[in-house]
N, CA, C and O of each residue as an XYZ file, in Angstrom:
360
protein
N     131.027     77.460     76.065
C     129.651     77.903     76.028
C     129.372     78.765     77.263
O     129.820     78.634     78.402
N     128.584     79.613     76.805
C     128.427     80.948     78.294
C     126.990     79.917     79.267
O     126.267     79.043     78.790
N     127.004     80.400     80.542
C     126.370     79.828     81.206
C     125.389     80.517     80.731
O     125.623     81.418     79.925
N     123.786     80.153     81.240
C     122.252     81.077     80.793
C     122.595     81.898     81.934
O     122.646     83.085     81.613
N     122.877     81.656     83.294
C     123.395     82.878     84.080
C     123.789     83.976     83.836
O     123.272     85.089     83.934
N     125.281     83.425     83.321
C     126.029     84.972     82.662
C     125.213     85.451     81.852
O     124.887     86.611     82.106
N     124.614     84.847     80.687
C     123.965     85.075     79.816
C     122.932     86.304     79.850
O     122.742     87.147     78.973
N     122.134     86.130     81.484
C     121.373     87.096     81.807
C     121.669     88.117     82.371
O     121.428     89.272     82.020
N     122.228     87.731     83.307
C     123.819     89.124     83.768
C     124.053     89.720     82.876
O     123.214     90.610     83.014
N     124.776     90.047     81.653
C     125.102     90.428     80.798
C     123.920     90.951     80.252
O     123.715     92.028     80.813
N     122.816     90.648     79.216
C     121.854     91.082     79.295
C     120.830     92.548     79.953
O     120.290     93.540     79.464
N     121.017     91.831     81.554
C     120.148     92.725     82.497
C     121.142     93.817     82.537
O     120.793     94.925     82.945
N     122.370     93.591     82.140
C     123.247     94.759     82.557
C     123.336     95.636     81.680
O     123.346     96.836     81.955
N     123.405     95.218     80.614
C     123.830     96.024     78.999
C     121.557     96.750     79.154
O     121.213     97.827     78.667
N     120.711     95.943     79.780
C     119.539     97.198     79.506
C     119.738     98.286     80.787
O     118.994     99.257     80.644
N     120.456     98.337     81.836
C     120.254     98.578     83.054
C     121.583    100.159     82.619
O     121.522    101.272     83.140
N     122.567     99.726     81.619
C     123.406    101.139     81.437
C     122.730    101.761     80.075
O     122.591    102.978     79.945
N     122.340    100.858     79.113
C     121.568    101.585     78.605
C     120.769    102.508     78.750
O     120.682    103.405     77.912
N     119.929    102.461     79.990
C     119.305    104.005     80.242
C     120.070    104.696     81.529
O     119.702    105.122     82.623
N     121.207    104.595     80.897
C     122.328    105.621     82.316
C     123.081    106.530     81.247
O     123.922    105.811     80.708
N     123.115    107.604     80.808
C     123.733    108.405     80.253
C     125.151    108.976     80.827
O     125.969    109.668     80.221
N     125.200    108.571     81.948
C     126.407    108.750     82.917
C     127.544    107.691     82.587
O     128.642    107.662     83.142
N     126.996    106.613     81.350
C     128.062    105.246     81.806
C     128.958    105.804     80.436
O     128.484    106.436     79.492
N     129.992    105.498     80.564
C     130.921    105.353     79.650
C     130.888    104.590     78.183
O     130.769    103.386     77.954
N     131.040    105.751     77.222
C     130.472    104.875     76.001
C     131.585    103.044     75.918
O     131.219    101.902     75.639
N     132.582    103.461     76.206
C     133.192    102.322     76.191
C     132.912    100.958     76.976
O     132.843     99.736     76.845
N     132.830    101.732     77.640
C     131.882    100.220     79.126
C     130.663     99.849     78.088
O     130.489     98.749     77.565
N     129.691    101.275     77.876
C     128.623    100.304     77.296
C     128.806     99.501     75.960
O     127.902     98.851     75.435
N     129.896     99.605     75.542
C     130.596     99.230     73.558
C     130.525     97.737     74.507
O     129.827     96.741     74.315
N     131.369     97.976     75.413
C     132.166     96.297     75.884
C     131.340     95.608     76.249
O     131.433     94.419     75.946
N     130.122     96.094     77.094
C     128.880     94.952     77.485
C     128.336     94.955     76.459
O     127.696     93.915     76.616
N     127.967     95.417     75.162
C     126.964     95.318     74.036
C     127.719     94.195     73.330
O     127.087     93.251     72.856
N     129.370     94.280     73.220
C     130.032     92.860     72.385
C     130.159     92.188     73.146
O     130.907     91.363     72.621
N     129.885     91.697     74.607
C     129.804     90.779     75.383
C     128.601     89.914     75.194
O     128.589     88.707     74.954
N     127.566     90.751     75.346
C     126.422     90.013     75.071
C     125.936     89.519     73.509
O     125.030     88.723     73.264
N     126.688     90.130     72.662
C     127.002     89.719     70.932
C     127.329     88.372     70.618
O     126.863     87.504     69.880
N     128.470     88.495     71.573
C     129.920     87.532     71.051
C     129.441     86.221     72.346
O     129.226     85.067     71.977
N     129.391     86.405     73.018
C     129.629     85.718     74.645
C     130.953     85.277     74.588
O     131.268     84.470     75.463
N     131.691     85.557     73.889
C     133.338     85.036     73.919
C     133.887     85.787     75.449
O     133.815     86.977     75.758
N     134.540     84.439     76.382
C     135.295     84.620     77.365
C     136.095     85.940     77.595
O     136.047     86.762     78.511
N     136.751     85.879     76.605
C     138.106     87.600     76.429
C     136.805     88.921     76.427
O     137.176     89.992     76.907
N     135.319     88.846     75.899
C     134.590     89.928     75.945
C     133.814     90.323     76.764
O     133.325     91.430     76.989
N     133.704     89.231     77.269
C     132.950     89.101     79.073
C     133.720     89.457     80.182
O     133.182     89.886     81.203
N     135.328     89.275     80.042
C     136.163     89.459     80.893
C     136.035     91.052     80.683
O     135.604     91.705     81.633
N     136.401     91.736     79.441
C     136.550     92.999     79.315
C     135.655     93.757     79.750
O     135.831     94.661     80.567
N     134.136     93.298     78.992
C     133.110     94.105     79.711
C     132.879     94.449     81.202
O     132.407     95.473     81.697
N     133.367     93.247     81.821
C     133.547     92.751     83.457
C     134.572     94.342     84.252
O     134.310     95.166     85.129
N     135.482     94.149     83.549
C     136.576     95.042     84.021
C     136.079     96.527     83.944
O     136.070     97.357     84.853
N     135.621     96.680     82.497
C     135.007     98.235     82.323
C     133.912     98.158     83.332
O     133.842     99.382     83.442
N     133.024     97.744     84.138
C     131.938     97.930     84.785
C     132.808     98.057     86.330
O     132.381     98.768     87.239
N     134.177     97.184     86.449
C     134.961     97.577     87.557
C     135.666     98.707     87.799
O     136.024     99.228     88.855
N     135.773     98.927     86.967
C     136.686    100.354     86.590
C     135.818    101.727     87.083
O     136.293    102.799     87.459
N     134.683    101.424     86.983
C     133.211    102.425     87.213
C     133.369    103.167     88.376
O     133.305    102.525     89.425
N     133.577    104.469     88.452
C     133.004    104.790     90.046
C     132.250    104.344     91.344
O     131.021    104.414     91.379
N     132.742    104.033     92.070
C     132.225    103.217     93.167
C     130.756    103.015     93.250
O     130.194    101.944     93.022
N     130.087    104.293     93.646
C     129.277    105.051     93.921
C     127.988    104.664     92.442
O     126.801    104.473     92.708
N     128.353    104.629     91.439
C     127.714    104.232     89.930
C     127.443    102.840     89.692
O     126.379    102.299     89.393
N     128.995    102.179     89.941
C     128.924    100.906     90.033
C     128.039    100.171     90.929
O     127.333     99.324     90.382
N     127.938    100.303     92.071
C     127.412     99.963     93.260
C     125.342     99.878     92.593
O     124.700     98.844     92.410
N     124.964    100.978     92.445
C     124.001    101.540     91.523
C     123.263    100.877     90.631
O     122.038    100.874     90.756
N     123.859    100.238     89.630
C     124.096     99.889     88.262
C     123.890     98.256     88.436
O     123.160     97.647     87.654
N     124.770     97.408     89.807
C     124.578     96.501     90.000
C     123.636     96.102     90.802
O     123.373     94.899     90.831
N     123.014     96.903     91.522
C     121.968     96.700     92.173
C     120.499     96.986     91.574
O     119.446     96.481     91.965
N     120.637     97.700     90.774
C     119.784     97.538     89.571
C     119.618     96.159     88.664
O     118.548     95.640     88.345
N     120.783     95.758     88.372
C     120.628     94.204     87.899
C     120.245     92.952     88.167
O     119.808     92.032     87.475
N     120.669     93.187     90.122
C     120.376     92.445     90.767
C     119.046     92.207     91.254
O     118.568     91.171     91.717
N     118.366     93.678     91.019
C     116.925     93.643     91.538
C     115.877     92.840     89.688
O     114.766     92.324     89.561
N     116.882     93.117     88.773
C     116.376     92.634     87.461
C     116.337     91.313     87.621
O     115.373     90.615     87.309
N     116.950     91.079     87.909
C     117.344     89.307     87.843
C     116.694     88.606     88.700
O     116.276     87.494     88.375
N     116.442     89.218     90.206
C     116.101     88.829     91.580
C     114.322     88.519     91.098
O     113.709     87.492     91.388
N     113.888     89.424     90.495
C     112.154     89.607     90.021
C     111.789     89.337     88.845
O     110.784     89.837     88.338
N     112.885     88.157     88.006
C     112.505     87.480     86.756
C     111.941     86.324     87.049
O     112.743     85.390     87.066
N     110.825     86.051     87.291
C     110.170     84.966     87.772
C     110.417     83.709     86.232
O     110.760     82.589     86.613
N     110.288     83.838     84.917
C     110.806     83.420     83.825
C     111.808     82.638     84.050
O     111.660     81.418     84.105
N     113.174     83.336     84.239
C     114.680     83.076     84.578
C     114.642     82.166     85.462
O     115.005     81.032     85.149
N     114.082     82.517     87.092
C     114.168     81.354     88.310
C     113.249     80.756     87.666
O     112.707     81.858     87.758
N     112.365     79.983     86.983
C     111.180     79.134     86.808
C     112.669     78.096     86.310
O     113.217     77.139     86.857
N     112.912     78.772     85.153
C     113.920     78.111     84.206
C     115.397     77.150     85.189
O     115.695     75.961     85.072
N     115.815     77.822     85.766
C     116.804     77.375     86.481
C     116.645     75.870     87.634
O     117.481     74.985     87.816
N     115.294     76.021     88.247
C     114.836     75.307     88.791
C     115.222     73.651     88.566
O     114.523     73.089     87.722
N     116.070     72.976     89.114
C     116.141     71.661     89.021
C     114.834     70.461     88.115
O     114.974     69.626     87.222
N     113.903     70.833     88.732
C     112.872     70.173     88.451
C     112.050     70.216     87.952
O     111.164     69.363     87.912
N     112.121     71.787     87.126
C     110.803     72.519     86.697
C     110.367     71.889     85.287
O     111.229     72.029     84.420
N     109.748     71.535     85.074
C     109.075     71.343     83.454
C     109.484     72.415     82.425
O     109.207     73.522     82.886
N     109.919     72.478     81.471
C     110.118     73.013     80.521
C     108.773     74.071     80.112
O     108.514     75.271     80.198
N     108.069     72.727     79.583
C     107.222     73.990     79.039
C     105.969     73.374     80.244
O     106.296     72.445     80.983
N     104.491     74.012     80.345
C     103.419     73.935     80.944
C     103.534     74.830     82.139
O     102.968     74.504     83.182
N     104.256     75.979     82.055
C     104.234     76.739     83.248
C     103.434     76.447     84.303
O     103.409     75.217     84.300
N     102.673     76.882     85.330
C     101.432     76.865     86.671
C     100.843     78.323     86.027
O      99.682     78.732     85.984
N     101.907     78.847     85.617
C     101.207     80.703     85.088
C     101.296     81.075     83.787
O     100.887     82.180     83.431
């Protein structure tokens, strides 16, 4: 079973090359059946095509995700040890 982590990684990443016309149709094929499938062998692949990336793009691309992920208040609510499911505060 994929972690909800990866889960969102994958996700934030496959919307984050989606609007990059610069990314490689293949990178973006491999994160779109990553986030399809969540099968291990497609996560690994997608993983590799995003390594494979120009430094400079890559670097870019992940810091874009990271700022996605970093400002999902949703996601951290969720993760939270202790948090209540449902009855948000917001």
């Amino acid at each position: 079973m994929i972690d909800p982590v990866d889960s969102r990684f994958f996700r934030s990443l496959q919307t984050v090359v989606a609007g990059d016309e610069a990314v490689d149709p293949a990178c973006r094929a491999a994160i779109d059946r990553a986030v399809e499938t969540g099968a291990p062998l497609d996560l690994r692949a997608a993983r590799e095509h995003v390594d494979a990336l120009p430094a400079a793009q890559r670097d870019r691309i992940l810091a874009q995700v990271h700022r996605a992920m970093a400002t999902d208040l949703a996601s951290i609510w969720d993760l939270l040890p202790n948090a209540p499911g449902t009855g948000r505060p917001n």
